[in-house]
Structures are given as structure tokens and as C-alpha cells.
N, C-alpha and C positions, 0 to 999 in steps of 0.2 A: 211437344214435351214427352210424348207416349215414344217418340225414336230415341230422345237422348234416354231415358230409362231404360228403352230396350239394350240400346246400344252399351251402356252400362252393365246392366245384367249379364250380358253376354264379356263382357270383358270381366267381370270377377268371374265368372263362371269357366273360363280358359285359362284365368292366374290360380284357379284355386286346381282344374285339372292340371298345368305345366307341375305345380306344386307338390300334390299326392300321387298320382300317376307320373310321372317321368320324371321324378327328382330333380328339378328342374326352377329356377329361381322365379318362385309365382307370381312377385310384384312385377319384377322385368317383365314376365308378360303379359299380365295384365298392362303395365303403363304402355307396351307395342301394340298390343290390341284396341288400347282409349285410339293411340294416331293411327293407326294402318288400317284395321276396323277388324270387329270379332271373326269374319266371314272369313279371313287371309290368315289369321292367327291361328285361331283353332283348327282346322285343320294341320298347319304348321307342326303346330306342338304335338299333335297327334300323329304324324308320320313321324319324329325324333325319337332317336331310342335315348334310355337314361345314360347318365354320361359314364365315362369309364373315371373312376377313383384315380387321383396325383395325389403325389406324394410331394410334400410339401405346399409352403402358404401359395394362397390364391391371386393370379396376379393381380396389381393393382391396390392400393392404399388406400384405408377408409378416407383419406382425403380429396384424395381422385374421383371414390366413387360419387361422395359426397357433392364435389363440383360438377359429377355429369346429374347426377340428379338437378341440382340448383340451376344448370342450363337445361334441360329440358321442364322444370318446371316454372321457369320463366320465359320459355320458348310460348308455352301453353299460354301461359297469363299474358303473354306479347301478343297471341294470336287474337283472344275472347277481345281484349282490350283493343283492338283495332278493327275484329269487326263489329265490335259498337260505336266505335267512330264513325263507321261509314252512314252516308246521310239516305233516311228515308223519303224513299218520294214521296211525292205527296199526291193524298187524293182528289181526285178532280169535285169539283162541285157544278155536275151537269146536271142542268133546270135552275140554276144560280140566275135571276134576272138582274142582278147588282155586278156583274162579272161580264166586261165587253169582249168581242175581239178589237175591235178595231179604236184606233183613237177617238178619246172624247172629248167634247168639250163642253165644259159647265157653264149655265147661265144662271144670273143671279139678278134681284131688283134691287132696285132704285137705294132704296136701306140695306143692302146687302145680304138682303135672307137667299138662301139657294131656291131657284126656281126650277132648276129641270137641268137635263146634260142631253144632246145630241150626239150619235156614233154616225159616223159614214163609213162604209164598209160597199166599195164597186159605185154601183149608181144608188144603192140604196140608203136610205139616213135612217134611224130608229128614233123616238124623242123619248125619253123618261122623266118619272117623277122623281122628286128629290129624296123621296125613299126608294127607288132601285126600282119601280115598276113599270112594265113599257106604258107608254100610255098613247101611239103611234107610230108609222111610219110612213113613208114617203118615199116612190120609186121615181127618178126622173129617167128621160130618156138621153141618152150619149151622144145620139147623132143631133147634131145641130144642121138646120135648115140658112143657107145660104139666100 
């Protein structure tokens, strides 16, 4: 949070110098400093001399400009908007005794209450309780005697 504020700070603080010092359109740089970053801007704006005076209207129709605004500020709201779609990993829960690797399989009595689940994982079998606690295991050996 403390970067995006900086980052902020520093980009009004480059539209407000393109603005008073170089005559120069402040929100345009500020809104290139929000994408490029303060670091590439300011600078920028600080080697630019002020512009030379034309005569006559400025190219471009407040409708025009109006449209590059509304693409770039749906450019913005396309980007934030997509990287909150992207999916958060997830955190591991290691020392989880309810969480196997390996296939399990549950046992259950007679009435059908849960009695316990077994994992096998190599040669080795784990046994748990029906609340997730180990409560054994058991290594056999592989090689079989002929």
C-alpha cells in the first residue's frame, strides 16, 4: 500500500511540475507517470523545454480527446479488473494430519459410523482416526522370499 501512495505522490508531483514549470499539459503527465512510473517521467518532463506558442486552435477535438481519455481510462480499469481475476494460490497447511499424500481408504463398522482411513504411500501404510489423527503405521518389506 505504502508503493502505490508513493507511486501516486510522485506522479501528482510531476503533473503538477510539467504544469507550473514547463507549461506543459499536467494531467497528461501525470496520467504517463500513473503507466510508465514517476522515475521515467519526471525526469522526462524536466529535460523538455516549454513549448513554442501556435497560432491557431490545438489539434484535435474535444471529442477526440475525450475518447483517448475514456480508452485509456478503461484501459486502467481492464487492467486492475483482470489482475483481480487472477487466482490466488493457495496456502499450504503443513502439519495438517487430516491432509494425505497418498490414496486413502476409509473404513467404516458394521452400522456404518467411520472407523478410521488408511494411506499407502511406497511400502509404508499410515492408519488414522476418524478425526484426522495418525494413530499408526506400518512398514512392510518389498522383497518377497521365494
Amino acid at each position: 500500500m505504502e508503493i502505490f501512495l508513493a507511486w501516486l505522490f510522485f506522479a501528482v508531483l510531476t503533473g503538477v511540475f510539467a504544469q507550473v514549470r514547463r507549461n506543459r499539459n499536467g494531467f497528461g503527465w501525470f496520467m504517463l507517470s500513473l503507466l510508465i512510473s514517476p522515475l521515467f517521467a519526471f525526469p522526462l518532463v524536466a529535460i523538455l523545454r516549454e513549448p513554442v506558442a501556435r497560432l491557431g486552435p490545438a489539434p484535435g477535438s474535444v471529442w477526440q480527446r475525450a475518447a483517448a481519455l475514456l480508452i485509456i481510462f478503461g484501459g486502467i480499469i481492464g487492467i486492475v479488473l483482470a489482475l483481480n481475476a487472477l487466482p490466488v494460490p493457495a496456502q499450504s497447511q503443513s502439519g495438517s494430519t487430516t491432509q494425505h499424500d497418498a490414496p486413502t481408504t476409509r473404513y467404516y463398522t458394521s452400522d456404518g459410523r467411520p472407523a478410521g482411513s488408511a494411506s499407502t504411500y511406497g511400502n509404508t501404510t499410515k492408519f488414522y482416526a476418524p478425526d484426522g489423527r495418525l494413530v499408526g503405521s506400518a512398514t512392510t518389506n518389498s522383497e518377497r522370499r521365494k
